[in-house]
C-alpha positions in Angstrom: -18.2 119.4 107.3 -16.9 118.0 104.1 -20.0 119.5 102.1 -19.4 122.9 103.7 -16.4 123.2 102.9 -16.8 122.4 99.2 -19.7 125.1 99.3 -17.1 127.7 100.6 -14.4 126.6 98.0 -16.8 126.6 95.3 -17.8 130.3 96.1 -14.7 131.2 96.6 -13.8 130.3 92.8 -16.9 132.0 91.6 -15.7 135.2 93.7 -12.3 134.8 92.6 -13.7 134.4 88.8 -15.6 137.7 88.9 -13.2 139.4 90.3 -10.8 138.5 87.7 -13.5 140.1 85.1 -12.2 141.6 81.7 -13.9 144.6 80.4 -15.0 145.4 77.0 -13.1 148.2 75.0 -14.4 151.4 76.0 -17.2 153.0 73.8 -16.7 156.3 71.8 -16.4 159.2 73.4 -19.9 160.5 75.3 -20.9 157.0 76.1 -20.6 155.2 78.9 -18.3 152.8 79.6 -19.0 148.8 79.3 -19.5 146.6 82.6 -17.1 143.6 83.1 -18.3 140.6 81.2 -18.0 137.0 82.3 -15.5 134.8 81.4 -14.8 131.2 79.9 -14.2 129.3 83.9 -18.0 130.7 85.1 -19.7 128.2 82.5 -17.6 125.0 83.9 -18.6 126.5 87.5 -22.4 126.2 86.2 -22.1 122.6 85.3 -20.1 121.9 88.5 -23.3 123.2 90.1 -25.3 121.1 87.7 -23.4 118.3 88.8 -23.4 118.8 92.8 -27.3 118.4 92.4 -27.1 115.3 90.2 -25.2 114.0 93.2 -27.7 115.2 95.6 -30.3 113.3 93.6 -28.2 110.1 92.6 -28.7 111.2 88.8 -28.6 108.2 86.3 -25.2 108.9 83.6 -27.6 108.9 80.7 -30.1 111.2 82.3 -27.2 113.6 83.4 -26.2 114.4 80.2 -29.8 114.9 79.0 -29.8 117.8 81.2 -26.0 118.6 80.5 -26.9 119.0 76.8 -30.2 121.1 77.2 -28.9 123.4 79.7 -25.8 124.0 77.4 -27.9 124.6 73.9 -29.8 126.9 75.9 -26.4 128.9 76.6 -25.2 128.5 73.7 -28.5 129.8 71.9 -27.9 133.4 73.4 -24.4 133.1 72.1 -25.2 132.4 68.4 -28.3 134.9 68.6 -25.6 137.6 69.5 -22.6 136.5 67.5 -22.8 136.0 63.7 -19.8 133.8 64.1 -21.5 131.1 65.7 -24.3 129.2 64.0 -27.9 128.7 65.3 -28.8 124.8 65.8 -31.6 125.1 63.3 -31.0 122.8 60.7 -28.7 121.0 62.1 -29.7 119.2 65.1 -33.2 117.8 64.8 -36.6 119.3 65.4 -34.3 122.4 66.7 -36.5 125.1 66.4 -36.2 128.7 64.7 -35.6 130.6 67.8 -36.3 134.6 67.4 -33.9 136.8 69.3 -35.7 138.8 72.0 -34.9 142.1 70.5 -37.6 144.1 73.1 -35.4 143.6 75.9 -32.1 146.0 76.0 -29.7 146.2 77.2 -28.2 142.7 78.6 -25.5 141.2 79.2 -24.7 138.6 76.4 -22.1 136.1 78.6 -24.3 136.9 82.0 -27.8 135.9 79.5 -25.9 132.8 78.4 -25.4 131.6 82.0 -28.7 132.4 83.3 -30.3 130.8 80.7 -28.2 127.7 81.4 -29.0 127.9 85.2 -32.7 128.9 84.6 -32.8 125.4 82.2 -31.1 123.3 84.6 -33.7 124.5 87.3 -36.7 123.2 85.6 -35.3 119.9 84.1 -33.4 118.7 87.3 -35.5 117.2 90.2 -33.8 119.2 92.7 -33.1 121.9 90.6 -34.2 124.8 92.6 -31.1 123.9 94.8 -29.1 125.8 91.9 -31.1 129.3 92.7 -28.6 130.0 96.0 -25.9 129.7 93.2 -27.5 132.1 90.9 -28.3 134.7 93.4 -24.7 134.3 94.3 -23.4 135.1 91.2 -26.1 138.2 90.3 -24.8 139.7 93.8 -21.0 139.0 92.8 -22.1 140.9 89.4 -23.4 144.2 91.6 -20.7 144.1 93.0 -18.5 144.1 90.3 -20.3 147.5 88.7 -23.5 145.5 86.6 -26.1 147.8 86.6 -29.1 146.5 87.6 -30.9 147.0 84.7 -28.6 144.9 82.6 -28.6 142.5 85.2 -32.5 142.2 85.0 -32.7 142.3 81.4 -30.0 139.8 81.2 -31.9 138.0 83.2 -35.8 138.1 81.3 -33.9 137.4 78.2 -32.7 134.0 79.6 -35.9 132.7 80.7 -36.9 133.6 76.6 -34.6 131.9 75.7 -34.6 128.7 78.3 -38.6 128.7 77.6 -38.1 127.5 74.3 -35.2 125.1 74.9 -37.6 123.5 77.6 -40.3 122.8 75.0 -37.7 121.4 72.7 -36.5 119.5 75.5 -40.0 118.0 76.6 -40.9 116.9 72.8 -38.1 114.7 73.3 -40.5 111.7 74.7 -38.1 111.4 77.9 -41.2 112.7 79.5 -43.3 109.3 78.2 -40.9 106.4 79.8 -42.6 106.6 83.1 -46.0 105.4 80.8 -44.1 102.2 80.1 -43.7 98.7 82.0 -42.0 98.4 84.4 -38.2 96.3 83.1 -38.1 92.8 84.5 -34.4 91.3 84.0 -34.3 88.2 81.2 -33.8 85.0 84.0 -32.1 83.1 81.4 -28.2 81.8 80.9 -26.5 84.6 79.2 -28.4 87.6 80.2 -28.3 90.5 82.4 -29.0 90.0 86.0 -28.7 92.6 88.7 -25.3 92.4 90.9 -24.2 92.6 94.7 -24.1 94.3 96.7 -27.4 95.9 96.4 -29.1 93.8 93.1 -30.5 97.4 92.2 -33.1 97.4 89.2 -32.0 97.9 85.3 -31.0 101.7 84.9 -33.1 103.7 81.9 -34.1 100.6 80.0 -36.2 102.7 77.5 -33.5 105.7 76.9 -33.0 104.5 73.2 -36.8 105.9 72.6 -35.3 109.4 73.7 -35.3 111.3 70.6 -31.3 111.8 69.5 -30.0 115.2 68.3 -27.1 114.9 65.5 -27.7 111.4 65.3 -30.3 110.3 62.6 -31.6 107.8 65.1 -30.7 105.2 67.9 -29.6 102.5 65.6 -27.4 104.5 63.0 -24.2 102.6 64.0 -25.1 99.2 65.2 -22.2 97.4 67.0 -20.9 94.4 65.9 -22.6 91.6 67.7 -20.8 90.6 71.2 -19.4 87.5 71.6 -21.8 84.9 71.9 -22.7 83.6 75.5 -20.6 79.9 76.4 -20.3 77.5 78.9 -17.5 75.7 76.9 -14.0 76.4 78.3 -12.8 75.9 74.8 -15.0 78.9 73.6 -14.1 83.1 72.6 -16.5 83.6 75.4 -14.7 82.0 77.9 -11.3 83.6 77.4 -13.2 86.7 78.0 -14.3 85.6 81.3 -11.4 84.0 82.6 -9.0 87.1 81.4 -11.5 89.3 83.8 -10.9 86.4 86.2 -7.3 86.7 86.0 -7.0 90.1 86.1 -9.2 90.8 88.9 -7.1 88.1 91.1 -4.3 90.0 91.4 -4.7 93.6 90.2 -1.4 95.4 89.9 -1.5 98.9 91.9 -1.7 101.0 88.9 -4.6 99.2 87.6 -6.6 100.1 90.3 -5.8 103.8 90.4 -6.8 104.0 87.1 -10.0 101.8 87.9 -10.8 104.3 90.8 -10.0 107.6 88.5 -12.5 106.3 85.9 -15.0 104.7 87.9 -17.8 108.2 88.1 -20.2 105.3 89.4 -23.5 107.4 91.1 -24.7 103.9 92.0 -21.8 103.1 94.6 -23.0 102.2 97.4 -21.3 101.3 101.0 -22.6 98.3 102.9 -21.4 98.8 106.6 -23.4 95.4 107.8 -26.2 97.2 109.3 -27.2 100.0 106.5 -26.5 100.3 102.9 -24.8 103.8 102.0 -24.8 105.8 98.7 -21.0 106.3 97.7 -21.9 110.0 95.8 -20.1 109.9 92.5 -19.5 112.3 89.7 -21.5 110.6 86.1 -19.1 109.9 83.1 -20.4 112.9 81.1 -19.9 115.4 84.0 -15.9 114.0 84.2 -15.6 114.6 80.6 -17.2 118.2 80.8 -15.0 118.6 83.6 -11.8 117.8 81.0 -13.3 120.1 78.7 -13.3 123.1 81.0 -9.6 122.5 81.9 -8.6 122.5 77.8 -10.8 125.7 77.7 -9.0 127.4 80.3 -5.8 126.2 79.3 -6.0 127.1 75.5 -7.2 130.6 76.9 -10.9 129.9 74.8 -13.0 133.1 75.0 -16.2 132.5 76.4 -17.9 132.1 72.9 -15.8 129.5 71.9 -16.3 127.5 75.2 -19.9 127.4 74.9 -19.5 126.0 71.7 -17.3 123.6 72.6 -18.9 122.9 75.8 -22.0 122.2 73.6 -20.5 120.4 71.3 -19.6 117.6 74.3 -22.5 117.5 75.8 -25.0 116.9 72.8 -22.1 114.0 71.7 -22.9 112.6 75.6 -26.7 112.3 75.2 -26.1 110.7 71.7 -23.6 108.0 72.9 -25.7 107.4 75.4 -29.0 106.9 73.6 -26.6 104.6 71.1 -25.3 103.2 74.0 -28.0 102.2 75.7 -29.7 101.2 72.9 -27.3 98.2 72.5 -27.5 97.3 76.1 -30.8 96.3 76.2 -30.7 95.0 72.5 -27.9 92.5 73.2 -28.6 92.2 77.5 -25.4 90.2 78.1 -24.3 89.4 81.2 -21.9 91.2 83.5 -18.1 89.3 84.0 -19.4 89.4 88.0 -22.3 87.4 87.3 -21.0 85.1 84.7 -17.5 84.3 87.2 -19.3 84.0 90.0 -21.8 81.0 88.5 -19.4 79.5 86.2 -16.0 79.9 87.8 -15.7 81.4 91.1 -18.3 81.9 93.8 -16.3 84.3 95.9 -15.0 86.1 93.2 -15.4 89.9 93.7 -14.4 92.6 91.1 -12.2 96.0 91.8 -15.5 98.2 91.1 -18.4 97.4 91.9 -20.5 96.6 88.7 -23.1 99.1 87.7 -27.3 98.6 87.7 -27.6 97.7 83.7 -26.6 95.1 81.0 -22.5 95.2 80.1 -22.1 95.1 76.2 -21.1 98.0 75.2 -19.0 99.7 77.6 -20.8 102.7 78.2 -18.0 104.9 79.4 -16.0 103.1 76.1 -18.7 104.9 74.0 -19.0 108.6 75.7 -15.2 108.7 76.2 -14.1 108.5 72.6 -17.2 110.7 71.6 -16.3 113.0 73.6 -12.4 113.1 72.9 -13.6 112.5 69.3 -14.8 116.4 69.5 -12.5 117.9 71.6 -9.3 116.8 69.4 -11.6 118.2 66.3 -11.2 121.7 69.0 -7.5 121.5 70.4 -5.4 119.1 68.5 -4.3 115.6 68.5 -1.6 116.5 70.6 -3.3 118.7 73.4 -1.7 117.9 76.7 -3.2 118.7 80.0 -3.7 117.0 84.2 -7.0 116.3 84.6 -7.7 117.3 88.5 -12.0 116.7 87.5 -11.6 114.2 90.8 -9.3 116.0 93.0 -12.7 117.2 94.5 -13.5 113.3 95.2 -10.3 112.2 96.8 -8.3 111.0 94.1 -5.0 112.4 92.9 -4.8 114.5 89.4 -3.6 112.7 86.3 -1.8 114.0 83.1 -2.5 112.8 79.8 -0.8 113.8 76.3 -4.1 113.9 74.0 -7.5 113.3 74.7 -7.6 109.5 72.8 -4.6 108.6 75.8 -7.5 109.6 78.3 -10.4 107.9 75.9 -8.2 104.6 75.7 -7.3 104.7 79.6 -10.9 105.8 80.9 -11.8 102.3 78.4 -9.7 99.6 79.7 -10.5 101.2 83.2 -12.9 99.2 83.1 -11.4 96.1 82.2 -9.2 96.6 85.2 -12.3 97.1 87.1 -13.7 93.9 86.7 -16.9 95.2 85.3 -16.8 95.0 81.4 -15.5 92.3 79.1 -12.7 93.7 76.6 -15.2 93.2 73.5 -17.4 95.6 74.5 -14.8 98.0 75.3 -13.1 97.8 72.1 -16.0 98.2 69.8 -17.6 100.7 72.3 -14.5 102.9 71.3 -15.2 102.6 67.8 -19.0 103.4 67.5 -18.0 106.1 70.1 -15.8 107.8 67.7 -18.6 107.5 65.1 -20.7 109.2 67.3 -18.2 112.3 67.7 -17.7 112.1 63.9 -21.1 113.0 63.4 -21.6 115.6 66.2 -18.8 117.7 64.9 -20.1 117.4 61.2 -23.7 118.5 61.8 -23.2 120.8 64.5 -20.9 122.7 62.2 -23.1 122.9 59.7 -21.5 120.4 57.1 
């Protein structure tokens, strides 16, 4: 019932949306006049979309915003073709090809293309991706209605699978594709390292992402973190007050902690154990919360579609970026997770607020992808953009208002503190090579 009713609500925005439609200034006299374009919210309904399937299919965070970032260059693509205001990615992000605007179809629909060719993207590259075509047919019929012609709605159409084409091969030559060819990742059994965690002791998550190829970043390893804290038995050791501040702070976790722990927490491992069967607990990913944040500073600066996209972009090639970084480090460094380490060394019972996720703790991934990601949306709105993110209202948890995008980077961080699941090293430096990340985004993708 809960899922049906989410399908109707979701409609029901996309209907709402349409219907709420701007037109175009009329032509000159003797012409006909302009159909109602889309606007700004119907590309954060897309990724909502996007999103509902990654749920469907228990999408991995680092492989979500691999298909976050494709689907959105490929909107974004029909925008700069379009709109000399907006620069193509050639040059800029790497191996981005030359891309030659479709100038035998006419006339389309440039918002309408730019969404398609999202959707039609997000169909290939997701495993379940056909699941968005109900969507898209949707959204065509809520365009007839609205007046679209059906030609335009066609050739809107044909020139988003053009486009979406040749972001697909760009995305495929981005040796994702090969990481199935490799060995299969068997944990280090030795004091220190990563081990898989309760309750389900799932297997390491994407433990060859960094050999995905990045796209403003020169590679993987362009900002190395500072090396965590080294491993200690010692009471009297750096490593040690780590652990037994988690220790500490998971005992008795103040109320507000663990609201913010829960807010944060986008884990699409969660899992339910009931005693007899073990239940998947469906979970937004980190990147889909923050794209989520960036629709509601869209809407809320009133950015015109063109402008979202951008920024929208912008976001989601700094998520696949952090990530590859990210994960890079992981499985460089393999430390062990404050569960593992308190459970051995200090307390047997000990359980944390969250439940710790499938893959090796230093750096805090959701450090890293948070202050990318508020990085380039500060570089958009301001340092002092204020706005209630309601991303999880959807998933049971009460809105929360923030005064800049850094107060939301720095909570969604030490969320995870309070969670019990990442030491505080690795959430402070994860901040800083995070930021680095969004530095670099904003610079190349703006041509500097």
């Amino acid at each position: 019932m809960k899922k049906i009713n989410k399908t109707i609500y979701l409609i029901t925005i996309l209907v709402m949306e349409l219907s709420g439609c701007t037109t175009h200034p009329p032509r000159q006299a003797g012409t006909e006049k302009q159909p109602p374009v889309l606007t700004t919210p119907v590309i954060g309904q897309v990724l909502t979309q996007m999103t509902e399937v990654m749920i469907h299919d228990i999408t991995n965070p680092p492989l979500a915003a691999r298909f976050f970032s494709y689907a959105c260059l490929a909107g974004y693509e029909v925008v700069a073709q379009n709109n000399l205001a907006f620069k193509s990615m050639h040059g800029m992000l790497k191996d981005y090809p030359a891309l030659k605007k479709p100038d035998t179809i006419q006339p389309y629909d440039v918002h309408l293309s730019a969404v398609l060719a999202m959707l039609q993207t997000a169909q290939i590259m997701q495993p379940s991706g056909k699941l968005l075509a109900a969507y898209e047919q949707q959204l065509l019929d809520s365009c007839r209605r609205r007046g679209y012609d059906e030609t335009i709605i066609n050739n809107s159409k044909r020139y988003a699978v053009a486009v979406s084409k040749r972001i697909l091969a760009y995305a495929k030559a981005d040796r994702y594709n090969l990481i199935s060819n490799y060995p299969r990742y068997t944990p280090i059994n030795r004091e220190g390292c990563w081990y898989p965690t309760p309750p389900a002791f799932l297997p390491a998550v994407e433990p060859y992402f960094n050999t995905v190829r990045t796209l403003a970043l020169d590679s993987c390893t362009q900002f190395p973190a500072p090396p965590p804290v080294a491993f200690s038995t010692g009471k009297k050791t750096a490593f040690y007050r780590l652990l037994f501040a988690n220790y500490t702070e998971g005992k008795q976790v103040p109320a507000e902690h663990r609201i913010i722990a829960a807010f944060w927490d986008c884990n699409p491992f969660a899992i339910q154990d009931d005693g007899h069967l073990i239940l998947s607990r469906k979970k937004i990913s980190p990147g889909a919360h923050w794209l989520g944040i960036t629709g509601i500073a869209c809407e809320k600066a009133g950015k015109h579609f063109e402008e979202a996209m951008q920024i929208y972009t912008n976001v989601a090639v700094g998520l696949l970026d952090a990530f590859i970084c990210c994960w890079n480090e992981k499985y460089r460094s393999n430390r062990i997770r404050p569960e593992t380490a308190i459970r051995k060394y200090i307390d047997p019972q000990w359980v944390p607020v969250l439940q710790t996720p499938p893959f090796p703790e230093y750096l805090s991934g959701h450090s890293v992808i948070s202050a990318c990601s508020a990085t380039i949306l500060t570089h958009f709105f301001g340092n002092n953009f204020s706005y209630t993110d309601s991303v999880e209202v959807a998933y049971g948890l009460a809105p929360r208002s923030f005064t800049s995008f850094e107060q939301a980077a720095q909570e969604a961080a030490i969320s995870r503190f309070y969670g019990g699941i990442h030491f505080m090293d690795a959430i402070n430096n994860g901040l800083v090579i995070g930021g680095k990340v969004g530095d670099v985004v904003i610079k190349k993708m703006s041509g500097e």
